[in-house]
C-alpha positions in Angstrom: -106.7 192.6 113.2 -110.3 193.1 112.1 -112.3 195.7 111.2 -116.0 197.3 112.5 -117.5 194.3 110.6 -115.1 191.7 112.5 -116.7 193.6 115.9 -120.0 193.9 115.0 -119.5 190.2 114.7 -118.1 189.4 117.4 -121.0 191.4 119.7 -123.6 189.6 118.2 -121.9 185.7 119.3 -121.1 187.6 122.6 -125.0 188.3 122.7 -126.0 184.8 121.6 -124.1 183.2 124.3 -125.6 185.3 126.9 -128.7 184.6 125.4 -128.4 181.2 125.4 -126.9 180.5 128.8 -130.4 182.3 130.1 -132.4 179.7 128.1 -130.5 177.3 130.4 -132.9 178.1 133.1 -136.3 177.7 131.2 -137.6 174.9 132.6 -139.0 172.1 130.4 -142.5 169.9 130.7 -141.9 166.7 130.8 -145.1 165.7 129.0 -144.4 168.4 125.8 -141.5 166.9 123.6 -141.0 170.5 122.6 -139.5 172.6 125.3 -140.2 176.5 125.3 -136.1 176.7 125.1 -136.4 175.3 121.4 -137.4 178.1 119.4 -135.3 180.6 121.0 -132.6 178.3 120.1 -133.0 178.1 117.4 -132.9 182.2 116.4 -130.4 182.5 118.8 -127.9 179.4 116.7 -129.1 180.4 113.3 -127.6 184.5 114.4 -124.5 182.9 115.6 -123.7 181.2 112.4 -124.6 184.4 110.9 -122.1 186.5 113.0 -119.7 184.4 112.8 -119.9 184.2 109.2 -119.4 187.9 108.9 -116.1 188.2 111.8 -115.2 184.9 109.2 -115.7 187.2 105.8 -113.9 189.9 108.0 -110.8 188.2 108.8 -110.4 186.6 105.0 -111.0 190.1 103.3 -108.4 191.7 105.8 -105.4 189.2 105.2 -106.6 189.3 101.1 -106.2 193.1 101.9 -109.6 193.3 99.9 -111.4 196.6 99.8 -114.6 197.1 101.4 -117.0 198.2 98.9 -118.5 201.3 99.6 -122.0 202.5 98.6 -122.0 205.0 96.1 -123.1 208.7 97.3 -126.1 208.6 95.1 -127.6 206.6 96.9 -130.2 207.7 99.7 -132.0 205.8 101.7 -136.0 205.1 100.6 -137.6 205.9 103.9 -141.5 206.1 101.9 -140.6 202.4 100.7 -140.0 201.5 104.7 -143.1 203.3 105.8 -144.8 201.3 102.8 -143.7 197.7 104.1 -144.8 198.6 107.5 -148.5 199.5 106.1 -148.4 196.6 104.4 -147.7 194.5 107.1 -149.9 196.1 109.1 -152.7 195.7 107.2 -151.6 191.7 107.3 -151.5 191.6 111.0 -155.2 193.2 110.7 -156.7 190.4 108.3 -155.3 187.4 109.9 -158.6 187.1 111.5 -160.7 187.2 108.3 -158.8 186.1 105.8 -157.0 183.3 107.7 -153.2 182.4 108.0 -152.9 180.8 104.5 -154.6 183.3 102.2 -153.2 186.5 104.6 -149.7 185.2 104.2 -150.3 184.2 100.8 -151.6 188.4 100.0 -148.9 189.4 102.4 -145.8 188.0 100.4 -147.3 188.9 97.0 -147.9 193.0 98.1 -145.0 193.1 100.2 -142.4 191.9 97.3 -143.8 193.7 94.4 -142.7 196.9 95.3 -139.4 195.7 96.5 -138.8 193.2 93.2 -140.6 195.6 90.6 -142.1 193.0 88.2 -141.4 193.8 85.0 -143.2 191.2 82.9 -145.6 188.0 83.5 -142.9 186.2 84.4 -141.9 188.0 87.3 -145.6 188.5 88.8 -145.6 184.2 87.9 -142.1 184.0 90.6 -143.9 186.4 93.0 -146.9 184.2 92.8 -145.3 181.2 93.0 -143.4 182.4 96.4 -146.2 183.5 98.0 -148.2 180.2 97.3 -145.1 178.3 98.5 -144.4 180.5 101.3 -147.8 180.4 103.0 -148.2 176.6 102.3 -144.8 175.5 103.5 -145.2 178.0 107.0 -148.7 176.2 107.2 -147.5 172.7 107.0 -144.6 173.2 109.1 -146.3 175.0 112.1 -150.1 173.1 111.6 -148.6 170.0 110.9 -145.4 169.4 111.8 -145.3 171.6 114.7 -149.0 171.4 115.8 -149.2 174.8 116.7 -152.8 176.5 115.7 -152.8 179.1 113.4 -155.7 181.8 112.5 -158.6 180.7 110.8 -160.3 183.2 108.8 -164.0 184.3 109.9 -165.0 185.5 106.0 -163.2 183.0 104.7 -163.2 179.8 107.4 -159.6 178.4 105.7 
C-alpha cells in the first residue's frame, strides 16, 4: 500500500505520459537537428524520474514502517519572503534588455539567494558569488553555444 506521497507520485508519471504521447504529434524539420519535441522532453523525463523517485521513497519508507516527518507547528509559512522572490525576479525579467543575459542572470542569482541562504560571513557572500558567476556563464555557454539559441544582449551594457 502507499501513502498520499506514493499517489502524488503516481499522478505526476500518469501526467508525464500523457504529456509525452502529445509530443508524439509535433512534427519535426528535417533541416533543424533539434526538434521542437526535445525540450519538452526533456522536462517532461527529468519530472518522471522525479515522481517516480518519490512513489520509490514511498514504497521503501512504508515496508521500513518509517515515520513521515512532520513539520513542527512553529512553523508558518513566509509569504513576504515569496512576494520578495517574485519582485526580485521581476525586476530580472525587466533588465534583461539593459543589462544583458549574463550580467542580469549573474545579479539575479546573487539577490535572489541571499535572502533565502542568509550569508553570514565573507565566505558565504564568496559561494553566492561564485554561483552566480558559474550559473550565468554555464546557462550562457550551453544555450549561446552549445545550443545556438540567442540570448538578450544588454543595450547599457552591449554584453
Amino acid at each position: 500500500m502507499i501513502g498520499r506521497d506514493g499517489w502524488v507520485g503516481l499522478v505526476a508519471l500518469a501526467a508525464c505520459a500523457v504529456l509525452y504521447w502529445l509530443t508524439l504529434e509535433l512534427k519535426t524539420n528535417p533541416l533543424v537537428p533539434i526538434g521542437p519535441a526535445f525540450y519538452p522532453r526533456i522536462v517532461i523525463a527529468v519530472t518522471a524520474v522525479f515522481a517516480a523517485l518519490v512513489v520509490l521513497e514511498d514504497v521503501l519508507a512504508r515496508r521500513r514502517r518509517v515515520p513521515v516527518a512532520v513539520a513542527p507547528a512553529a512553523v508558518r509559512p513566509n509569504y513576504a519572503l515569496v512576494a520578495l522572490e517574485f519582485a526580485v525576479f521581476g525586476v530580472y525579467v525587466v533588465a534583461l534588455p539593459y543589462l544583458g543575459f549574463r550580467v542580469a542572470t549573474c545579479l539575479y542569482v546573487i539577490t535572489a539567494a541571499a535572502p533565502l541562504a542568509r550569508p553570514r560571513s565573507a565566505g558565504g557572500w564568496a559561494q553566492i558569488l561564485v554561483t552566480a558567476l558559474l550559473t550565468a556563464a554555464v546557462t550562457y555557454y550551453v544555450f549561446e553555444r552549445y545550443l545556438t539559441v540567442l540570448l538578450p544582449r544588454g543595450k547599457w551594457t552591449g554584453f
